[in-house]
Backbone as CSV, one residue per row, in Angstrom:
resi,resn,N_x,N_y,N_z,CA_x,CA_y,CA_z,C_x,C_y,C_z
1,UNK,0.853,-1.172,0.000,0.000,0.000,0.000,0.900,1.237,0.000
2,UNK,0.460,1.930,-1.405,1.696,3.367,-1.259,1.386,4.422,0.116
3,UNK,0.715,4.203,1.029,0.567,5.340,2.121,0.209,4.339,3.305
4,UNK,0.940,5.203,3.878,1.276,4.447,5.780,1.000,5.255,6.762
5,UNK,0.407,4.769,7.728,0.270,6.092,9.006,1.405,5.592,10.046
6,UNK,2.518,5.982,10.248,3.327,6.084,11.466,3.520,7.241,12.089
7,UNK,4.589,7.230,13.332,4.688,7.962,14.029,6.029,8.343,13.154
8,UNK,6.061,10.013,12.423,7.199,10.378,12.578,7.091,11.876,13.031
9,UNK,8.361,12.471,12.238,8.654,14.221,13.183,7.482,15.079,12.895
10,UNK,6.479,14.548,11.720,5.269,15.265,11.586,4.438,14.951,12.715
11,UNK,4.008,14.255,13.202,3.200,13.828,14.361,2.779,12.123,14.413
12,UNK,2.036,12.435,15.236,1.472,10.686,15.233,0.300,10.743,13.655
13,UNK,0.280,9.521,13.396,-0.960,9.230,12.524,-0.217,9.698,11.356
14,UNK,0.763,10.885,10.576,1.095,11.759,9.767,1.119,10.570,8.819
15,UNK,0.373,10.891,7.203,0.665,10.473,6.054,1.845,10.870,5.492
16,UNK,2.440,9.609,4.990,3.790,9.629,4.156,3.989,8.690,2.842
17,UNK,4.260,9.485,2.000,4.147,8.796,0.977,5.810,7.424,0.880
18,UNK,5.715,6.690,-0.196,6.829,5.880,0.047,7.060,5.724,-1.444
19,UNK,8.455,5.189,-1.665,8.884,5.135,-3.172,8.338,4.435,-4.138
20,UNK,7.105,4.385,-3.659,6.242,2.706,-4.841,5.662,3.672,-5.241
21,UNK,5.063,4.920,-5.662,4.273,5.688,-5.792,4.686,5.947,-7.166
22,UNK,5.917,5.980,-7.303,6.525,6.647,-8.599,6.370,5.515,-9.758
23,UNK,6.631,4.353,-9.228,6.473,3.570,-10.347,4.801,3.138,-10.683
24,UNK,4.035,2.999,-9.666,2.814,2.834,-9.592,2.485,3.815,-11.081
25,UNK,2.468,5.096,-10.449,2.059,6.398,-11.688,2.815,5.849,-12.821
26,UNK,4.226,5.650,-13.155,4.700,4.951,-14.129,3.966,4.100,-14.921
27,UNK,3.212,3.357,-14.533,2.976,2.093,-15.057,1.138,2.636,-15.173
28,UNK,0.974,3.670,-14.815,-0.629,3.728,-15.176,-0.314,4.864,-16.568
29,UNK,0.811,5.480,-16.647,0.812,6.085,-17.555,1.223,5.338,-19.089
30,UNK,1.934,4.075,-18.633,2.370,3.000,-19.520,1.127,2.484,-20.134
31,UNK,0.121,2.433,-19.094,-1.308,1.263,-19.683,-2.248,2.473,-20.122
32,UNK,-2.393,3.791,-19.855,-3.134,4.534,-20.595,-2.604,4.720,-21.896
33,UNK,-1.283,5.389,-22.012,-0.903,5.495,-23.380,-1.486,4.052,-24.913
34,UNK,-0.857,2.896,-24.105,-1.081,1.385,-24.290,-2.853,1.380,-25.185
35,UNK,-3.711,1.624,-24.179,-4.985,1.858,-24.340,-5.137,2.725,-25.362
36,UNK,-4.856,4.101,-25.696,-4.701,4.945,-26.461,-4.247,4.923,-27.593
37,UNK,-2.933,4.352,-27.787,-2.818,4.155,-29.309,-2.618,2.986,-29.889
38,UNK,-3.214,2.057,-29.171,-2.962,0.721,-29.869,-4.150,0.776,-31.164
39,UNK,-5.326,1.410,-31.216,-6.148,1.469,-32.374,-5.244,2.446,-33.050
40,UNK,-4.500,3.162,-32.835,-4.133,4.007,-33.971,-3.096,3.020,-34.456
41,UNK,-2.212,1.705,-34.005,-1.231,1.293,-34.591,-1.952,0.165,-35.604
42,UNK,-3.121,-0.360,-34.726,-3.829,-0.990,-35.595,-4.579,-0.509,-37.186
43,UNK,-4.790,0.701,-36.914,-5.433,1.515,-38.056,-4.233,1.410,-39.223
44,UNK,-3.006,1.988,-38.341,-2.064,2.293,-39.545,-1.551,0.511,-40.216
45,UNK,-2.046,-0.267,-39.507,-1.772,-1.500,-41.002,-2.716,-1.751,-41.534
46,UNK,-3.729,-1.694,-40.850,-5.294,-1.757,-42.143,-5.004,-0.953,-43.018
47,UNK,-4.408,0.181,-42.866,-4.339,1.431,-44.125,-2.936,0.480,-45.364
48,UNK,-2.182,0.326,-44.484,-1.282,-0.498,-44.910,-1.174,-1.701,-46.316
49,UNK,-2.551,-2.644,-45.935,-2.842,-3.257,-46.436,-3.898,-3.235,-47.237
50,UNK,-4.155,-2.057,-47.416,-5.591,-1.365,-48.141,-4.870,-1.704,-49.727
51,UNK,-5.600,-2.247,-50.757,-5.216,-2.249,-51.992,-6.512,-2.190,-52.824
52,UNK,-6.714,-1.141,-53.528,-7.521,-0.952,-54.662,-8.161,-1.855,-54.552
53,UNK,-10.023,-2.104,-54.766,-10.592,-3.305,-55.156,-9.941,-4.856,-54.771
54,UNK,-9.917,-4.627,-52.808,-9.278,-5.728,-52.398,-10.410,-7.201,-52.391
55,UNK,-11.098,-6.553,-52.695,-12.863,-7.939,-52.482,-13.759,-7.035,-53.102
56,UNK,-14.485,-7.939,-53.647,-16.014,-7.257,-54.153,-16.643,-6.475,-52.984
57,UNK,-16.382,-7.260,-52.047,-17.557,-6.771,-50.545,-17.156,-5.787,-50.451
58,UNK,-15.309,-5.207,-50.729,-15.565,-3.843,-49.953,-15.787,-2.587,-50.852
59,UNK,-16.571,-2.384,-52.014,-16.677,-1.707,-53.026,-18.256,-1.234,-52.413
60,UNK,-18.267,-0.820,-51.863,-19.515,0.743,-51.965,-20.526,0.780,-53.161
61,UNK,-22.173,0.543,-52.852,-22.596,0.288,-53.712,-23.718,1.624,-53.985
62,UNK,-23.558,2.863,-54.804,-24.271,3.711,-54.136,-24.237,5.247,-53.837
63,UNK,-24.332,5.691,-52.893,-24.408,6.972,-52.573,-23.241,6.740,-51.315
64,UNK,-22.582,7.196,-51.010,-21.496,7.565,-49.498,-21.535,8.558,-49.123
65,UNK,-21.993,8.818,-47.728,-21.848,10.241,-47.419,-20.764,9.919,-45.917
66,UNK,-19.836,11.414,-46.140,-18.648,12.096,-45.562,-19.159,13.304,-45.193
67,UNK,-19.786,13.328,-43.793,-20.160,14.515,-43.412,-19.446,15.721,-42.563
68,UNK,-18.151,15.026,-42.804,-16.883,15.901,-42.339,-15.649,15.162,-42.341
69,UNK,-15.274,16.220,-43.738,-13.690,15.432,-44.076,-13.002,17.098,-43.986
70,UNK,-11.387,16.832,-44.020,-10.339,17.671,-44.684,-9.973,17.282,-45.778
71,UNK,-9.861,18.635,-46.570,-9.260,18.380,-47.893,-8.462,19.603,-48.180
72,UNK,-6.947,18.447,-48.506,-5.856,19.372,-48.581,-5.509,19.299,-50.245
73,UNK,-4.621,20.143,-51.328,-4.678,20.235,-52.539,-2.843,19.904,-52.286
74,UNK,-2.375,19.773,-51.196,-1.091,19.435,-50.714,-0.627,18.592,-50.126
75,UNK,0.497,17.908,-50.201,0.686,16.770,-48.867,0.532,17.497,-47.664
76,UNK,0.579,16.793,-46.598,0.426,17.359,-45.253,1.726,17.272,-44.746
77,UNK,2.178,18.399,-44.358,4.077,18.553,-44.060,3.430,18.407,-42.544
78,UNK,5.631,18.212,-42.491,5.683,17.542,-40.923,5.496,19.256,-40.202
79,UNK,5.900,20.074,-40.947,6.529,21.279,-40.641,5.517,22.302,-41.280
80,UNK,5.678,23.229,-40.206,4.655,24.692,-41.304,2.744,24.062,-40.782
81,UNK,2.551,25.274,-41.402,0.938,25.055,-41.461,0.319,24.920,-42.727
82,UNK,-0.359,23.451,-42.418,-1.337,23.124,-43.275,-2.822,23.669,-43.848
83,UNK,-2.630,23.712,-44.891,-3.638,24.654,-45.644,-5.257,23.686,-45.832
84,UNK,-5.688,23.444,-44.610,-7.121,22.748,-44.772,-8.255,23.081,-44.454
85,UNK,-9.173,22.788,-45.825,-10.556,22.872,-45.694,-11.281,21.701,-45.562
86,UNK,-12.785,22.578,-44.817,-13.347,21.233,-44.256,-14.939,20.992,-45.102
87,UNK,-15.377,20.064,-45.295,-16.822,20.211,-46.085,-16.997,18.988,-45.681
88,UNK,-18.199,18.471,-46.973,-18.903,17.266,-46.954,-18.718,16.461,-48.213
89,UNK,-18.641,15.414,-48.286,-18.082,14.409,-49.352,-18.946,13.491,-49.569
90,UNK,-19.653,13.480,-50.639,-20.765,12.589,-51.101,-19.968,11.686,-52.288
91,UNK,-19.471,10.456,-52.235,-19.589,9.142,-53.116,-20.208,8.546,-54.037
92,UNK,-21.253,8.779,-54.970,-22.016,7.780,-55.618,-21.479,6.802,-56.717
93,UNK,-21.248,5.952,-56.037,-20.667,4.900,-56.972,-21.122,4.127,-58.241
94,UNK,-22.688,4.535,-57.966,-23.236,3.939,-58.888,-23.071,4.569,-60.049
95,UNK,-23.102,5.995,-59.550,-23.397,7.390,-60.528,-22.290,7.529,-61.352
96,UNK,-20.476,7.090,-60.516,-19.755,7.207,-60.686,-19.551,8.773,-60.533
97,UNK,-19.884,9.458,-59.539,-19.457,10.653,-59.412,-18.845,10.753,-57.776
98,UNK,-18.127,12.438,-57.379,-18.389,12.526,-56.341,-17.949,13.857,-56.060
99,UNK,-18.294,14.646,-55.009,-18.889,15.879,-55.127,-18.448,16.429,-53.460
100,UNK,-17.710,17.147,-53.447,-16.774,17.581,-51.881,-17.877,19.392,-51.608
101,UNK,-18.505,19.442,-50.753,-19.346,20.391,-50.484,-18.590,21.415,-49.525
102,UNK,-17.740,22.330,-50.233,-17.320,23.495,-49.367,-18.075,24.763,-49.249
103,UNK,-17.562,26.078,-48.369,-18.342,27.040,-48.172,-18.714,27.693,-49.812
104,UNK,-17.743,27.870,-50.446,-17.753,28.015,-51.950,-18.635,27.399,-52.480
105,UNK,-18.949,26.543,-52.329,-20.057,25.506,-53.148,-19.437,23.663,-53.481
106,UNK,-19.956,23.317,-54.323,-19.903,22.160,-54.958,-18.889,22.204,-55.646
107,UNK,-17.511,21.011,-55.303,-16.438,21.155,-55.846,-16.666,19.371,-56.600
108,UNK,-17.099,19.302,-57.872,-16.842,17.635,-58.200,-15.688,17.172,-58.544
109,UNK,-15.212,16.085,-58.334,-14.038,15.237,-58.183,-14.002,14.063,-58.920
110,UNK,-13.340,14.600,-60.353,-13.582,13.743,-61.806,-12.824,12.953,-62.233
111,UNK,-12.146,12.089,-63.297,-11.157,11.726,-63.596,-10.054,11.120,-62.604
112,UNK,-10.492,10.224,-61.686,-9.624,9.846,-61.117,-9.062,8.166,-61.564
113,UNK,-7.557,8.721,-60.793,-6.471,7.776,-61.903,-6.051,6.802,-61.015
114,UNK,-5.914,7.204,-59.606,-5.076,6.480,-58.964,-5.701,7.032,-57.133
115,UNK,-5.552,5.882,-56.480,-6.046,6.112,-54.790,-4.727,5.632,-54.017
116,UNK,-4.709,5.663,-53.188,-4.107,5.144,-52.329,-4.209,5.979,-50.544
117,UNK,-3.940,5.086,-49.281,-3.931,5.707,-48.234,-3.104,5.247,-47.094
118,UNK,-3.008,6.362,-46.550,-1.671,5.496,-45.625,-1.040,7.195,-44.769
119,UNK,-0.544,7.192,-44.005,0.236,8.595,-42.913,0.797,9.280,-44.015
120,UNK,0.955,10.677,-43.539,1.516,11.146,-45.006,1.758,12.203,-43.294
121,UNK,3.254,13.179,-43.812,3.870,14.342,-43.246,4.100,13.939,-41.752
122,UNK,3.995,14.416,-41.195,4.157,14.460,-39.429,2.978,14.015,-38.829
123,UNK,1.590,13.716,-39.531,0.063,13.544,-38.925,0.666,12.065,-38.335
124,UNK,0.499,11.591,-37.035,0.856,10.268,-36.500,-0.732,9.681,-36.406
125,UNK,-1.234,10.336,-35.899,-3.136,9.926,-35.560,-3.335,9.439,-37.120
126,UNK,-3.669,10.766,-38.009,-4.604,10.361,-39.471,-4.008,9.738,-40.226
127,UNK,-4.806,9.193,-41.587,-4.102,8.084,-42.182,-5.631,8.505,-43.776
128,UNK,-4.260,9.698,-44.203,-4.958,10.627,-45.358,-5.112,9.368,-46.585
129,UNK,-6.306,9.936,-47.306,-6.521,9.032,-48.618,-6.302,10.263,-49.630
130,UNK,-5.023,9.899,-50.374,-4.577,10.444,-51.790,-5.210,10.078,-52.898
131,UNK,-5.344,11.024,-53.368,-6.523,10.694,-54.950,-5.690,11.764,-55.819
132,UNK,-5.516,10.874,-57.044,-4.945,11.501,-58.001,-5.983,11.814,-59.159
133,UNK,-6.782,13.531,-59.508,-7.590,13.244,-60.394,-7.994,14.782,-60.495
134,UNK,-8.956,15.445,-61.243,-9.437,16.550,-61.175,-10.340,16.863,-60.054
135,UNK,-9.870,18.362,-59.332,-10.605,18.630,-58.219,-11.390,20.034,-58.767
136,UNK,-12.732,20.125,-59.078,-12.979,21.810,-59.910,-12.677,21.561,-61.258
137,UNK,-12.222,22.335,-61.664,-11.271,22.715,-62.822,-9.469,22.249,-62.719
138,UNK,-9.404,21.814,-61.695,-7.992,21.794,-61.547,-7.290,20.169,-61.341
139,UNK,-6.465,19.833,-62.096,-6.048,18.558,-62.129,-5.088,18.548,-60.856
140,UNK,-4.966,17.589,-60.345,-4.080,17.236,-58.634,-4.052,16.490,-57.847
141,UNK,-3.114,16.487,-56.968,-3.379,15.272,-56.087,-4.060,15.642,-54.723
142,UNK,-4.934,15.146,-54.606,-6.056,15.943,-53.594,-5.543,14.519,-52.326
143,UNK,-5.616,15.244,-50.856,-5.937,14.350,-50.025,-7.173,14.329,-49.347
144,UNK,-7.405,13.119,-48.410,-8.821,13.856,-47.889,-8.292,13.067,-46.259
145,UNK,-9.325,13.073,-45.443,-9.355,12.310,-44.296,-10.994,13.126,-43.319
146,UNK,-11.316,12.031,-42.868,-12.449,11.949,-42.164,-12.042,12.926,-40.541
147,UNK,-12.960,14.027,-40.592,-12.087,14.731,-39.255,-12.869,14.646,-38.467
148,UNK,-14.497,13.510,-38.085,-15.179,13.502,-36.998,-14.491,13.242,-35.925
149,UNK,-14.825,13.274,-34.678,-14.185,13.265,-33.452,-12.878,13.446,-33.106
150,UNK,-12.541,14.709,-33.748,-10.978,15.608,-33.969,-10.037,14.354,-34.391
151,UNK,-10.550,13.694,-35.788,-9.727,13.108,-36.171,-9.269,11.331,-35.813
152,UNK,-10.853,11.081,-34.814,-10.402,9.804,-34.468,-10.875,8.944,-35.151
153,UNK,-12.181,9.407,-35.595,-13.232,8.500,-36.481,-12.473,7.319,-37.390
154,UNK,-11.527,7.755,-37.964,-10.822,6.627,-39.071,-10.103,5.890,-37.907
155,UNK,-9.591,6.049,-37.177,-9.031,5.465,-36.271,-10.146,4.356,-35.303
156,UNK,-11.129,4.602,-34.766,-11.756,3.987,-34.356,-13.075,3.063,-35.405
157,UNK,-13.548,3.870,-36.489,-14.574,3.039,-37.211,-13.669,3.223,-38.512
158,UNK,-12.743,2.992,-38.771,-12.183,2.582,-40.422,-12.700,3.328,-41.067
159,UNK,-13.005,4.544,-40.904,-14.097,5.302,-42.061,-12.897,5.534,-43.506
160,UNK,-11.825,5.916,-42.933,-10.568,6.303,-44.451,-10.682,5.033,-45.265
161,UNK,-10.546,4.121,-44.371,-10.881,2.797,-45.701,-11.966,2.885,-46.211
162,UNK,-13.398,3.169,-45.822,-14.526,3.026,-46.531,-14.286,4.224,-47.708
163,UNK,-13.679,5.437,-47.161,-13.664,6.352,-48.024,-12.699,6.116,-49.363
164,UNK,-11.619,5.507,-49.115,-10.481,5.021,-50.284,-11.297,3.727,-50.806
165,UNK,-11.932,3.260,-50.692,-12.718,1.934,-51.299,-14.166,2.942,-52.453
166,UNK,-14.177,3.688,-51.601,-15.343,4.544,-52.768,-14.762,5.134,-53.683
167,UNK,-13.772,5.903,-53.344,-12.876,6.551,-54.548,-12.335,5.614,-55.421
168,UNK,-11.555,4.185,-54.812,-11.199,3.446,-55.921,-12.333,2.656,-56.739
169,UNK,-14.042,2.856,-56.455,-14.736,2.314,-57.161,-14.538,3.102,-58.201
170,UNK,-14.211,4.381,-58.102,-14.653,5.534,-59.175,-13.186,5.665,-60.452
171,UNK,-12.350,4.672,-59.929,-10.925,5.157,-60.929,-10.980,4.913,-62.116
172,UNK,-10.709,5.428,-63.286,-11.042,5.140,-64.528,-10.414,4.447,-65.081
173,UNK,-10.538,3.506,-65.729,-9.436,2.604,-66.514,-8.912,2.958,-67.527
174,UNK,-7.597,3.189,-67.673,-7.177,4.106,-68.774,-6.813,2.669,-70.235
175,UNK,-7.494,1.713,-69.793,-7.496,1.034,-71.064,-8.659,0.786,-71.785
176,UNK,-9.514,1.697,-70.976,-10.942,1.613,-71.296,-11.390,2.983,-72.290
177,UNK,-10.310,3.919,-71.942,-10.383,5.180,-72.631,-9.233,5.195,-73.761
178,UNK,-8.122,4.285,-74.275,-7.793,4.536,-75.444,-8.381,3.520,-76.146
């Protein structure tokens, strides 16, 4: 027991702490951390092992809604400040479209060539999905990531995979277009 009542120069009864205390706190700070990011280490190999059209099952059949993502037109540096906006991201797979809802309006997201997802810059938590394709008018490599619950959501419900599984329903086959 880290606390003892003896008699010392404080008085009778006086609480004193004893050297088990330090490691005690040690070791609760060991099993919280433990608790804490073991879904994020887990997340980062699901992202890991994420490959384009890995099963039929996980292809999105439909409409997807992203009712709060970031979307950066940049990688996300370890360093400096990141230039991100936040909206809503609708999927339709069937439609083959998909459509990022900022304060500006309706930005659609066309021509895409290539997905992939996985940590990108200094972000240790998120686990951004890169899309290579037209964003607007503007051809680029757009990232996105799901920012519900300051960023845990992909971390706790896989949402970046559902979201990189919708985008790669939408990639165009460039042997289908020459």
């Amino acid at each position: 027991m880290p606390w003892h009542r003896h008699v010392s120069k404080q008085g009778v009864g006086a609480t004193v702490r004893t050297g088990n205390d330090a490691a005690v706190g040690l070791g609760v700070v060991v099993v919280v951390l433990a608790i804490l990011f073991t879904p994020v280490g887990v997340q980062r190999l699901r992202a890991r092992a994420w490959r384009p059209g890995r099963a039929v099952r996980d292809a999105p059949v439909g409409p997807v809604d992203f009712p709060l993502v970031w979307f950066q037109a940049e990688a996300p540096r370890r360093v400096g400040r990141n230039e991100r906006v936040t909206g809503a991201l609708t999927i339709d797979t069937a439609a083959g479209t998909a459509v990022l809802t900022v304060d500006e309006g309706p930005l659609p997201i066309t021509e895409i060539t290539d997905v992939s997802i996985g940590g990108r810059g200094g972000d240790f938590i998120a686990t951004w999905v890169e899309v290579h394709g037209r964003v607007g008018a503007k051809t680029t490599v757009a990232y996105f990531n799901d920012c519900r619950w300051l960023a845990w959501a992909p971390v706790l419900t896989g949402s970046n995979l559902r979201l990189a599984d919708a985008f790669a329903a939408l990639v165009e086959d460039p042997a289908a277009t020459t």
